[in-house]
C-alpha positions in Angstrom: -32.5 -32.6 -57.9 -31.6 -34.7 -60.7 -33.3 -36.2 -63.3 -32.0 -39.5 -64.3 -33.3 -41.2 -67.7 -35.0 -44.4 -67.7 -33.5 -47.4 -69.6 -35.3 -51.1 -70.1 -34.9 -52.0 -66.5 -35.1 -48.8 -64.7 -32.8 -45.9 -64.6 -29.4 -45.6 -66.4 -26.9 -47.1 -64.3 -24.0 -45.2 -65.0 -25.9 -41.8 -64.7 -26.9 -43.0 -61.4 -23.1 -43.9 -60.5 -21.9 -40.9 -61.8 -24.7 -38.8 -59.8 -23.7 -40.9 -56.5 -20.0 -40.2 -57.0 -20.4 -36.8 -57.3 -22.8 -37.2 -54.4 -20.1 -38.6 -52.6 -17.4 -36.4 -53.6 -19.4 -33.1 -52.0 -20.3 -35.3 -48.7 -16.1 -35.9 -48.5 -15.7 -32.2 -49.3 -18.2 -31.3 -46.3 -17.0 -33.5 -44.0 -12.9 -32.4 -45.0 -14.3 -28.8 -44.8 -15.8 -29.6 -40.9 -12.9 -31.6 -39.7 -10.6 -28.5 -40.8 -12.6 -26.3 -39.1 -13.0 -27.7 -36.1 -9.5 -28.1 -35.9 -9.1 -24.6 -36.4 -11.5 -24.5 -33.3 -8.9 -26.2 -31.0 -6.4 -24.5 -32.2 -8.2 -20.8 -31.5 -9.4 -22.3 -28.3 -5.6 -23.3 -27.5 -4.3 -19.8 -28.5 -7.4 -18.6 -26.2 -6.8 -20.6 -23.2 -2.7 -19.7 -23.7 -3.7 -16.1 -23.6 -6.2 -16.3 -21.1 -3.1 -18.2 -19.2 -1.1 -15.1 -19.9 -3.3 -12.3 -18.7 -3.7 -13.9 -15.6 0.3 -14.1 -14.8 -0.3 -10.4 -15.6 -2.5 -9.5 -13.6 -0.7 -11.7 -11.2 2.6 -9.8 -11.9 0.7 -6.0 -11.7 -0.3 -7.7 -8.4 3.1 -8.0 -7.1 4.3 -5.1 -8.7 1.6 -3.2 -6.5 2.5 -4.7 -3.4 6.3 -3.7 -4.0 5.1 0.1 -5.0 2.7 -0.1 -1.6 6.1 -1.6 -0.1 8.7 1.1 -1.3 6.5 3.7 -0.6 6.1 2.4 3.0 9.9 2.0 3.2 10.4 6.0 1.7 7.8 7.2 4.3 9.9 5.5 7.3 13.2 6.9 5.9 11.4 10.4 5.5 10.3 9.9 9.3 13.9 8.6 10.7 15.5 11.6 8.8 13.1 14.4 9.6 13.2 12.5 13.1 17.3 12.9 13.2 17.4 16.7 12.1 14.6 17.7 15.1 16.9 15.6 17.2 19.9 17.5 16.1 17.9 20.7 16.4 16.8 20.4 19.8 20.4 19.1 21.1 21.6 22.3 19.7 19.3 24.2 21.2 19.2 22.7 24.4 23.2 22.6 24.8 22.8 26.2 23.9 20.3 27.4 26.7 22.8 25.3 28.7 25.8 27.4 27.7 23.9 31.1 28.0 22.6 29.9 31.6 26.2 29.2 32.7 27.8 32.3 31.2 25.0 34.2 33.2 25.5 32.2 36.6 29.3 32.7 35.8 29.3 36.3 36.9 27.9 35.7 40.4 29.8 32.8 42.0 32.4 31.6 40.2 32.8 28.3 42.4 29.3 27.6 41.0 30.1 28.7 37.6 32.6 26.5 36.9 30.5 23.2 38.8 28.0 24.3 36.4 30.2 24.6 33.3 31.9 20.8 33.8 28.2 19.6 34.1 27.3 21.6 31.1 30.0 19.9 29.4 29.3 17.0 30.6 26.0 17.3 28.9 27.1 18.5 26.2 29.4 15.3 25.6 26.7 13.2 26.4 24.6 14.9 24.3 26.9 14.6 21.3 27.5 10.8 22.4 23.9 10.5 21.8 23.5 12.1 18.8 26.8 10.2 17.5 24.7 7.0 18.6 21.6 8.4 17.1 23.0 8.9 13.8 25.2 5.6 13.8 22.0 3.8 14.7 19.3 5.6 12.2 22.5 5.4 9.1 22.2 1.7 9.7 18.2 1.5 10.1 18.6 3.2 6.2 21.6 0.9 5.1 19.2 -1.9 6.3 16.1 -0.4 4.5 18.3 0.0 1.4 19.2 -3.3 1.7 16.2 -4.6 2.0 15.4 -2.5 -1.3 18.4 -4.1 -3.2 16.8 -7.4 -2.1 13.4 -6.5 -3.7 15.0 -5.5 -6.6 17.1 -8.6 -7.4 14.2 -10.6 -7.1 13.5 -11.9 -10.1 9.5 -11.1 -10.9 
């Protein structure tokens, strides 16, 4: 506290002044100090609320990004299926057109007549067979070509 010094009428006026204005110039300061800060506030609240903003289009985006890796791997499973699917297809035709073949060579040395019935209706099968197959594979190459497609399309989204 200051000590002012007393003069005929009271204190000295321009001690009192000059103790007032320097009064007044530490108020200013104070109050220039508080408005800078708080606008350093808004500004650190902006930057929060921006990045606050940002991490929830991330988390948005890992979101996504999981549903496409739950998507693909869905998609990879199905191909996996149709292929493994295709080979036990193509397996068992062999197989079976095969047993068919061995079962007409046998029948062949009893009765010819009936051997080679048995032989056009073998091949006959067989055709058929391969037909399928043919259709099989045509049909399962363009289930992947439309998966793959399908993949493409994921990809050129733009996330």
């Amino acid at each position: 506290m200051e000590k002012f010094n007393r003069t005929l009428r009271g204190y000295d006026p321009e001690e009192v002044n000059n103790f007032l204005d320097e009064v007044i110039g530490r108020v200013e300061k104070l109050v220039t100090d508080v408005n800078a800060k708080n606008e350093l506030l808004k500004e650190k609240d902006e930057q929060i609320k921006m990045l606050e903003d940002k991490l929830e289009e991330n988390s948005s985006l890992r979101e996504k990004v999981e549903q496409y890796e739950r998507m693909e791997s869905t998609l990879n499973k199905a191909i996996f299926m149709a292929q493994k699917t295709s080979d036990q297809l193509k397996v068992a035709a062999h197989r079976e057109s095969e047993i068919i073949l061995d079962d007409a060579k046998k029948n062949a040395s009893r009765i010819v007549n009936e051997a080679l019935l048995r032989a056009e209706k073998i091949e006959n099968d067989a055709s058929n067979t391969k037909r399928n197959v043919n259709i099989l594979k045509r049909r399962l190459k363009n289930i992947i070509e439309s998966q793959l497609e399908i993949i493409d399309d994921i990809d050129e989204l733009d996330i």
